[in-house]
C-alpha positions, 0 to 999 in steps of 0.5 A, spaced: 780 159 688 780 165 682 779 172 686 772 174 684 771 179 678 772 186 678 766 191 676 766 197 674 759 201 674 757 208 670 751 210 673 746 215 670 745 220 675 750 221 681 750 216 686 747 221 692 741 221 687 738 216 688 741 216 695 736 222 696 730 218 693 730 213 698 733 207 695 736 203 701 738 197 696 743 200 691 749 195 694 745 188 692 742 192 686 750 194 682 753 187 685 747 181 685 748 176 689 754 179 692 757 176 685 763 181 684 769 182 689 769 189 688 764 194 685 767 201 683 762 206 679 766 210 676 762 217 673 764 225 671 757 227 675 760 224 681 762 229 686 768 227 690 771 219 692 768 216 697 766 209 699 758 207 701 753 201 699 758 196 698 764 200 694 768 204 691 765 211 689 770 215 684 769 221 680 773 222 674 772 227 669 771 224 661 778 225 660 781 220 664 776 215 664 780 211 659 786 212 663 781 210 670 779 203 667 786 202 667 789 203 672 782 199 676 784 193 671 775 191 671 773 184 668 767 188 666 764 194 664 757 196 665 754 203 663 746 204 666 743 208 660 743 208 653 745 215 652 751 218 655 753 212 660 754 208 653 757 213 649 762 214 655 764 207 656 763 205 648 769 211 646 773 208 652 773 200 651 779 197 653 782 190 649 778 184 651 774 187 657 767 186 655 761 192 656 754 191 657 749 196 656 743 196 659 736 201 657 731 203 660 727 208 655 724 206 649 724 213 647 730 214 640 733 220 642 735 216 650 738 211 645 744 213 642 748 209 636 753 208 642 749 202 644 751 198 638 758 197 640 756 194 647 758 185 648 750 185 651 745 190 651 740 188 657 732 192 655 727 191 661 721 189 657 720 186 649 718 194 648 725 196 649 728 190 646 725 192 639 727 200 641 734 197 641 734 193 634 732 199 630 738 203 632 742 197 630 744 192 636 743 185 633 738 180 637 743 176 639 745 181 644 739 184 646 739 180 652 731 181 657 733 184 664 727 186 667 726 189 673 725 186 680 723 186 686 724 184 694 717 180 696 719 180 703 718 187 703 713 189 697 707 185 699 700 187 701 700 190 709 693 193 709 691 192 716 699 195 718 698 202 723 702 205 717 697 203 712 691 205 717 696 213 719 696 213 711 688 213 711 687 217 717 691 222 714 687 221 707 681 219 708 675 217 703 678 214 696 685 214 696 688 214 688 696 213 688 701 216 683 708 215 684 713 217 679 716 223 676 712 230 675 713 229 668 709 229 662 710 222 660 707 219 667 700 223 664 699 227 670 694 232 667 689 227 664 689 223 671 688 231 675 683 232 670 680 226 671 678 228 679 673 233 676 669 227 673 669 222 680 666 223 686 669 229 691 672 224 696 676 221 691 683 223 692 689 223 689 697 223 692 702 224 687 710 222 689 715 223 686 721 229 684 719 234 678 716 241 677 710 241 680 708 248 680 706 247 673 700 241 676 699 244 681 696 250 677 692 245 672 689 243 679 686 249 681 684 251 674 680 244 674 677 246 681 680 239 684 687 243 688 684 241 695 684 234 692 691 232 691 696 232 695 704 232 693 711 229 695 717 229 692 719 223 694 718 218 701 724 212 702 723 207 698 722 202 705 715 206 707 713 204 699 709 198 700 705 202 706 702 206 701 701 202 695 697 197 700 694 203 703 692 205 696 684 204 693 688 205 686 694 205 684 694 210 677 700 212 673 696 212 666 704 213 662 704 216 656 709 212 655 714 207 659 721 202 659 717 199 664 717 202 671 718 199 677 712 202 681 709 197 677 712 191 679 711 193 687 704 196 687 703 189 683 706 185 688 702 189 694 696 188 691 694 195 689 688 195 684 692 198 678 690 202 673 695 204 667 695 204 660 694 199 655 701 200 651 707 195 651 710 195 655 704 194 660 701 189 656 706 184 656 705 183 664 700 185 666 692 183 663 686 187 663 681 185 668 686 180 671 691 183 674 690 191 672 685 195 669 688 197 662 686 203 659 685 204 653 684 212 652 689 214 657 688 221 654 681 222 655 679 224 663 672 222 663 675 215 661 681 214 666 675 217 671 670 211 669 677 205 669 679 209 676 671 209 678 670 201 676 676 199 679 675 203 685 667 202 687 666 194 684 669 190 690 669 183 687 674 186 680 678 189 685 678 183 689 680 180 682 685 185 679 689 185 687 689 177 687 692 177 679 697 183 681 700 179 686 701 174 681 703 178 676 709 180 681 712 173 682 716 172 676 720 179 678 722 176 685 729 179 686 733 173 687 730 170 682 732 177 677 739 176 681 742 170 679 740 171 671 743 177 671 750 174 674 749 170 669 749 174 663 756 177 667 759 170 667 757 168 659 759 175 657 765 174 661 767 168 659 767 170 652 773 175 653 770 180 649 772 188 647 777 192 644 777 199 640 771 200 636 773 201 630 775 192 631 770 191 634 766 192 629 769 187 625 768 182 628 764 177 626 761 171 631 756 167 633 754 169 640 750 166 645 742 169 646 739 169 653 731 169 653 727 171 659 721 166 657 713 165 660 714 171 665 706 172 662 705 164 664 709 165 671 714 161 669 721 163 673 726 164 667 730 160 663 736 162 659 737 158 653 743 157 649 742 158 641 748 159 637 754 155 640 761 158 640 764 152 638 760 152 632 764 159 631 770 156 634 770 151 628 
């Protein structure tokens, strides 16, 4: 029996990031399925060596990341960021080790050219997808991951003593905001939209960020008694929330396609969000989500929030259609194509400097994740033969 492969992960933040947000899943998250032997992630922004969640955690500065890849021998390299996590592994690409790129953002200035030299190059959504082929990366390696969720954990527990601790603390109608204090997840539009609801409409806003800034808004608005602020809550207690939530608001300005939306879906929040991509490419307007068409406007978030809230039988419906929506990001599900991804990539010994990369010319294999919309689980579908390319 072969050993299992090697990976070697550059994370965007620091690992004790995300371990100070809560994220309690990070070992299955960097290795899927438990597919890899060994998983080291390998970043100048860490501070010290140590082990946790699974694998190897290692700093190293920039000048020395080449002479690391060297020494740890990876089968494959992946960088979680189309900005400086690329660059970093595009300029140290050893021969015949592939790279995969993954992005999040469909923001131009957070996707580097960087991204271009990657084998594969994982988007989240079609939004990102058609973000990464205008900077250049080729269809045939714009591969669709979204994100996933653990439905044993993120399902609606409404009637749970949490939920009812949640309510008690925050009695009346309960709108939820989770996601950075910033200005793309529209915070000020969803405060000022409490002036035009009825006062016992109140908000909860969780999430890291600059909150004095919100804060002031709100009590210019008159609405300070009316939110309520956390930097962040583990990521276990989240589904007690989004159960416990009249409303699940994030009206982003714009968005890769975050995961809050996914496992509010999966809880059964009533969501209202933006009607941009990618939100329309999972979500359907009085189905599965109130979209908002004039996310800006206070008064109209105000009257999607208050329609959603006070009309028993739409939310019943849009509870209903979330949960639906959720199905197709089950985790094992999203795991196992990942795996996939990493064995196809792998199999075709890809890498080398850039300046030959570049020169390359091959047919490649396209993976597609089709009919999330119908609630079909995926399929990874074989477009263009290497035997052809071989030939």
């Amino acid at each position: 029996m072969s050993p299992k492969p090697r990976l070697v992960v550059v994370p965007s933040d620091p690992i004790s990031a995300y371990e100070k947000a809560g994220y309690d899943w990070l070992q299955r998250y960097y290795n899927p399925s438990g597919y890899f032997g060994e998983v080291i992630a390998l970043s100048p922004r860490e501070k010290k060596n140590r082990q946790a969640h699974g694998m190897s955690i290692r700093r190293v500065s920039e000048r020395y990341f080449r002479s690391a890849l060297r020494e740890i021998a990876p089968d494959v390299v992946r960088a979680y960021g189309g900005y400086w996590p690329a660059d970093l592994v595009a300029r140290n690409r050893l021969p015949n080790v592939p790279v995969v790129v993954s992005v999040h953002d469909r923001l131009a200035h957070r996707i580097h050219r960087s991204v271009t030299l990657a084998d594969a190059v994982l988007c989240m959504s079609q939004a990102v997808s058609q973000a990464v082929r205008l900077k250049g990366v080729g269809p045939e390696k714009a591969v669709i991951l979204p994100n996933r969720v653990d439905l044993n954990r993120f399902q609606p527990l409404r009637h749970t003593p949490e939920c009812h601790r949640i309510r008690k603390i925050h009695p009346g109608k309960l709108i939820l905001h989770v996601g950075r204090k910033h200005e793309e997840k529209n915070l000020d539009t969803l405060i000022c939209s409490l002036s035009h609801l009825p006062k016992e409409y109140r908000c909860v806003f969780i999430g890291n960020g600059d909150v004095q800034s919100y804060q002031a808004l709100a009590r210019s608005e008159g609405v300070a008694d009316r939110c309520y602020w956390l930097d962040h809550i583990q990521n276990r207690d989240l589904p007690y929330w989004y159960s416990a939530c009249d409303c699940f608001c994030v009206p982003s300005r714009w968005e890769g396609f975050g995961i809050v939306f996914i496992e509010a879906a999966a809880c059964g929040a009533p969501i209202v969000t933006s009607r941009i991509p990618p939100m329309t490419e999972y979500l359907r307007h009085g189905e599965s989500a109130f979209l908002v068409e004039e996310y800006e406007d206070p008064r109209c978030l105000a009257e999607s929030i208050h329609r959603t809230v006070d009309d028993a039988a739409f939310a019943a419906r849009i509870r209903t259609g979330a949960q639906a929506a959720a199905l197709p990001f089950e985790l094992s599900e999203v795991d196992a194509m990942e795996v996939q991804i990493y064995q196809q990539v792998m199999h075709r010994h890809l890498g080398g400097p850039p300046s030959t990369w570049m020169q390359q010319r091959w047919n490649a294999e396209q993976f597609a994740y089709h009919a999330i919309r119908s609630g079909a689980k995926h399929v990874l579908g074989l477009f263009k033969s290497e035997q052809k390319n071989a030939a």
